[in-house]
C-alpha positions, 0 to 999 in steps of 0.5 A: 663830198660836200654833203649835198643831196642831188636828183636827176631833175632837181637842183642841189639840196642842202642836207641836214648836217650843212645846214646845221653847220651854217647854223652853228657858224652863223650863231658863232660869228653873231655872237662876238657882238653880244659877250660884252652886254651882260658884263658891261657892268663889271667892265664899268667897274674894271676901268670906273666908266660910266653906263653910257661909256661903256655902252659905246662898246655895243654901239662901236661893235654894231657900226663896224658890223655896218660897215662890214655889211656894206663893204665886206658882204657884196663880196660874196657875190663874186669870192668864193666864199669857202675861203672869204668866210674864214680868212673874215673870222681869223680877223675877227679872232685878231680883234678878240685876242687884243680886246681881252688884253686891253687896258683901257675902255678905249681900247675896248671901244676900238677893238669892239668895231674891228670885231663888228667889221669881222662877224659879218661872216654870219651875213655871208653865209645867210644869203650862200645857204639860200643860194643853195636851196631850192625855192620850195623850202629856201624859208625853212632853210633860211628860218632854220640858219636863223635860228642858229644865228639868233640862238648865238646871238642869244645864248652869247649872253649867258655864256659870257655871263658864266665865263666872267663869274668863273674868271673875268670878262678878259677870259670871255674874250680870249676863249671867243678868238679861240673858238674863232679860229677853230671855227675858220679851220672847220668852214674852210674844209667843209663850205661846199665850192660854188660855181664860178662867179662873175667879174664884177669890179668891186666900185660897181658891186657897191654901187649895184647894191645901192641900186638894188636897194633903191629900184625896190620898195620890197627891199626898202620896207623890209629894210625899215621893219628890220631896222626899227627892230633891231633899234628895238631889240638894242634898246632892251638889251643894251641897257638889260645889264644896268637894270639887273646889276641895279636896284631891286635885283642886285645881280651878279654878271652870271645870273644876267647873262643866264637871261639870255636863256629866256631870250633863246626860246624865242628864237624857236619861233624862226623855223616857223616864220620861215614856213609860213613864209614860204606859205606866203603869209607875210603880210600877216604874220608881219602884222603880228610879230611888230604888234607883239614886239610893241606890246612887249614894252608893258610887261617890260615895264613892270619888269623892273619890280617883277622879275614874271613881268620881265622875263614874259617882256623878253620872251614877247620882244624876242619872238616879234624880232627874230620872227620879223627878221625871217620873214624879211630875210625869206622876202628879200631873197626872193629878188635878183638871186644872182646878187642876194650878198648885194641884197643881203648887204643893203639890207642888214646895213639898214639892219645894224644901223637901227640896232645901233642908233637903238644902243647910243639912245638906249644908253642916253635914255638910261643915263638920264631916264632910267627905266621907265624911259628905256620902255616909252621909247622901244614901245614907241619904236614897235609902234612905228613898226605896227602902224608900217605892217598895217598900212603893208597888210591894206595893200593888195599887191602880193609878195614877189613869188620866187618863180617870177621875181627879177 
């Protein structure tokens, strides 16, 4: 009925076709973050703003979204989420509907964080489906959700930018609610039922989050790889607009968001983080993907005269942080599965803060920098996380094992 494949002596196993439909919803719901990135040059035009104005938009966006982590998400461990899933979404699409009517930046800015706040859905359904699967192939699942979300996260890009070359960038945002709605009909009857949660009051689920994150330094190293890569992913993505909008290249907002096309085939690398996550390679797949994101600032570098040099830097950023990411995710779901919303949550707070500590320093440096300053700090950022996988990698404590972890 729920598109579950059981045996006698297993538990549950998601099929192909949910897992798909998490994917798919996860990449949907991440999405609403990222359409306004590569039109923030025409929305500066629209209302005569400033690069660092508008980029409070992204920045607005990714805190609600940590607040919605931290607030919304522990809910998921004692909701069902068959029916949270949705009703977050058409608070989302709520949040579209007046951001494609809004008539000033203001308005953008303020509705940019009640979308944050409501495209926590993805960071709902994330941990739901690792719940789902068994402990043998939880990685390849989670890898492969990611690889939905990220897709989305992704392509959200270049489907904005073709969407306002046609129209305009109001038309993005109303086809977004759209979609938002549709997407909340279909969770709603196809999200399988979950067994009966606990009574937990709601100030003790906060505060068991918080408790989780600070009793284990698993959680809380993985939550600083995560930051520092998202602060990195931000920086270059934020800022991607003002740069190819710009001198030498000139672009119109289809042509930026068609980069999100490069970006995209690094996503393709999550499915194979998460199995060799669940080969328990993780201290040094960790090691490479932080170097390849530090790296990825050279190229990028250059980008700014050589259109090869860019896309080579955004394809090596993107695989160092989406593989980074899943091989977090695959280790942090390994603790406490009766609370992997609560887990989820402390994690991607830390997540999203870095992301928009990365757009508010993104769009700071580029206002007064430009460039060149862009890349000296997400370089210097992929340092910090290298020098982190470094000095985890010397350590000879291995990775909490699914079957004994608590």
């Amino acid at each position: 009925m729920y598109e579950m494949v059981t045996t006698m002596t297993e538990k549950p196993r998601l099929s192909r076709g949910l897992v798909a439909l998490f994917a798919m919803a996860c990449g949907l719901s991440a999405a609403n973050l990222y359409y306004a990135q590569p039109v923030l040059g025409s929305i500066a035009k629209s209302f005569g703003a400033s690069s660092a104005t508008v980029g409070l938009i992204v920045t607005f966006a990714q805190i609600g979204y940590a607040l919605g982590l931290a607030f919304l998400v522990p809910l998921g461990d004692i909701v069902a989420r068959r029916w949270l899933v949705p009703s977050v979404l058409i608070v989302t699409a709520a949040g579209l509907v007046v951001s494609a009517a809004a008539p000033n930046v203001g308005v953008l800015i303020a509705t940019a964080f009640v979308i944050g706040v409501g495209s926590v859905a993805a960071q709902l359904l994330v941990p739901m489906a690792a719940s789902l699967s068994n402990d043998d192939d939880r990685g390849r699942v989670v890898g492969t959700v990611m690889s939905g979300l990220l897709l989305g996260i992704l392509l959200a890009r270049t489907v904005s930018g073709v969407i306002a070359e046609f129209s305009s960038w109001r038309v993005v945002y109303f086809a977004a609610a759209i979609m938002m709605l549709l997407l909340s009909l279909v969770l709603q009857r196809r999200l399988p039922e979950e067994v009966k949660r606990p009574r937990i009051g709601y100030r003790t689920l906060l505060r068991s989050a918080v408790t989780y994150f600070m009793t284990e330094p698993l959680l809380r190293r993985r939550s600083l790889f995560g930051a520092l890569g998202f602060g990195a992913f931000s920086v270059f993505w934020t800022t991607m607009a003002f740069l190819l909008s710009g001198a030498p290249y000139h672009y119109n907002d289809l042509t930026i968001g068609m980069f999100g096309l490069v970006g995209a085939a690094g996503a393709l690398c999550a499915n194979f983080a998460g199995r060799w996550a669940d080969r328990r390679w993780t201290k040094s797949t960790s090691l490479v993907f932080s170097s390849l994101m530090a790296l990825s600032f050279a190229p990028l570098w250059w980008g700014r005269h050589s259109l090869t040099m860019l896309i080579v830097g955004i394809l090596l950023l993107d695989v160092g942080v989406q593989g980074l990411q899943v091989t977090n995710q695959s280790l942090i779901y390994r603790l406490a599965p009766h609370a992997r919303s609560r887990i989820n949550c402390a994690y991607m707070v830390c997540y999203f803060i870095g992301g928009a500590v990365g757009s508010i320093v993104g769009s700071l440096v580029y206002e007064e920098y430009q460039w060149p300053g862009v890349c000296v700090i997400g370089a210097a950022i992929g340092l910090v996380a290298t020098i982190i996988a470094v000095v985890d990698s010397l350590n000879k404590t291995p990775h909490p094992s699914p079957l004994t972890a608590t």
